[in-house]
N, C-alpha and C positions, 0 to 999 in steps of 0.2 A: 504494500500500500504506500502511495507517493503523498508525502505532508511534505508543502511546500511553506519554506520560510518565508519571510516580509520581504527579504532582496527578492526572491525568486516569482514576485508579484508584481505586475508591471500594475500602474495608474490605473484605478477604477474607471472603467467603461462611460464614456458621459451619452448617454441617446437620449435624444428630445420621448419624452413620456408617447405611449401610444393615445394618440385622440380619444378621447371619451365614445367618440363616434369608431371605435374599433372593428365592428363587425362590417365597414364598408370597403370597397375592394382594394382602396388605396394599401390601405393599412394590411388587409391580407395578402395581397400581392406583396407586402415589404417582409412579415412574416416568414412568405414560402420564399425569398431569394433570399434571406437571411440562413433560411435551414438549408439551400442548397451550398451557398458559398461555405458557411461552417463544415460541412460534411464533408464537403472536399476539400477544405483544408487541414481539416480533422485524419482524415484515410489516408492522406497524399504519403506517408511514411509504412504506412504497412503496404501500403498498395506495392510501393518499392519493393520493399521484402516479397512482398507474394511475387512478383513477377518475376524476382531472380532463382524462386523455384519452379515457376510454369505452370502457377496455381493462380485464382482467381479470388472475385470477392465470396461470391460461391462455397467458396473452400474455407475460406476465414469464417463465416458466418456459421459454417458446420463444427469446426474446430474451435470456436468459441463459446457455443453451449451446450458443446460435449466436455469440452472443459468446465464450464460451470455447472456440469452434471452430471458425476462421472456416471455408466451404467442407463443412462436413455437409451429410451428404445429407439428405433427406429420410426416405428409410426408416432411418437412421440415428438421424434427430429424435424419429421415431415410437419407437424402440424404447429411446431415453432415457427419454422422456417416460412411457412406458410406454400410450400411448392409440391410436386407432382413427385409420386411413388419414383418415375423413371428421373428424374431431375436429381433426385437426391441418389438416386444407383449409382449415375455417373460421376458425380463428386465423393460417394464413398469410394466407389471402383481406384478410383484416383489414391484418395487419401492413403487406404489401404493397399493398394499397389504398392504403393511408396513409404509404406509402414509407419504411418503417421499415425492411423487408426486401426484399432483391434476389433472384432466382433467377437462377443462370448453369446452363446445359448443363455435364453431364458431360465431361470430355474423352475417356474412355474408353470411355461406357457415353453415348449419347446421350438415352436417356431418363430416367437420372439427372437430380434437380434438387439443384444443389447450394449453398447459403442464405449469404448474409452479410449482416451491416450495413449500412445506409447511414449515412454521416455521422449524421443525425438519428436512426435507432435507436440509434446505438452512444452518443449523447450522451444518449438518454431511460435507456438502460441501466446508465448509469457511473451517472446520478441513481438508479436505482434502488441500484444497488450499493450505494454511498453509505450509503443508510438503511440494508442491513442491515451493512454494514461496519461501520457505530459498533456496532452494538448485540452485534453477537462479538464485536469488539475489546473491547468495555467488559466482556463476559461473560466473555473468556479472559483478559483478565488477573487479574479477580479473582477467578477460579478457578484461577489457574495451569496451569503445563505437565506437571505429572501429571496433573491432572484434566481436561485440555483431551483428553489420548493415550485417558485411561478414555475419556470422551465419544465420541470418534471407535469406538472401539473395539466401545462397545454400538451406535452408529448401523453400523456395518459390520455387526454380526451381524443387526439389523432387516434386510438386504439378504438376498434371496435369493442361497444357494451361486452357481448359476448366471450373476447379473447381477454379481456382484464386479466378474471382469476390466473389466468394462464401466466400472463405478464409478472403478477405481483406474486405468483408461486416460486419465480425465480431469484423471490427476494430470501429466501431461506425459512 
């Protein structure tokens, strides 16, 4: 876990407040290019990394919440990820090709596959982490912890009602 000192904090973020009138498109439209530009310069460092293995975002996305849970199943994986039984074949196929990831057998349910780490994905994965850890770490603290709660708060409502549980189950 990265706790960043007071040097390691650049100047609190100054943006004119969102209009009272927020729900008009101006303002959503500033929203949605604000979360495009952060994202990509959020990923711009793993992406790196994934591409000097010949792995994709795809790959990272799988390898990060099989990291954050070791023994998911499969159909589990899929319904994180929110993609297609064959969609997720070929990024296991991959992974596990390249022994990033394991499959063990269900203990209960035999045709369960149920996904962890190998040594080396969980180490390609921590690098990955890495890059985007600074770049939150560097984001929330100069935004603070009201504004870090706002943030979470609009990314929760981006979630469908439905998938919540889902979401906040990954909280432990």
């Amino acid at each position: 876990m990265t706790v960043l000192n007071s040097a390691a904090i650049a100047a609190p973020i100054k943006l004119a407040p969102a209009s009272p009138l927020f729900l008009r498109e101006d303002e959503i439209r500033r929203g949605i290019e604000l979360l495009y530009f952060g994202y990509t310069a959020m990923i711009r460092g793993a992406d790196a990394i994934l591409d000097t293995q010949g792995l994709g975002r795809a790959h990272h996305r799988a390898l990060y919440f099989i990291a954050r849970r070791p023994g998911l199943s499969v159909g589990e994986l899929i319904g994180l990820l929110g993609i297609t039984k064959q969609s997720l074949g070929r990024v296991l196929t991959d992974l596990t090709g390249r022994e990033l990831v394991e499959q063990a057998v269900g203990t209960s349910d035999r045709r369960q596959r149920l996904l962890s780490l190998t040594p080396a994905g969980a180490a390609l994965e921590a690098r990955l982490f890495a890059e985007l850890e600074r770049s939150m770490a560097r984001a929330y603290g100069e935004a603070g912890q009201h504004a870090v709660t706002g943030f979470w708060a609009v990314l929760m409502g981006l979630v469908p009602p439905d998938a919540r549980p889902q979401v906040e189950a990954l909280q432990g």
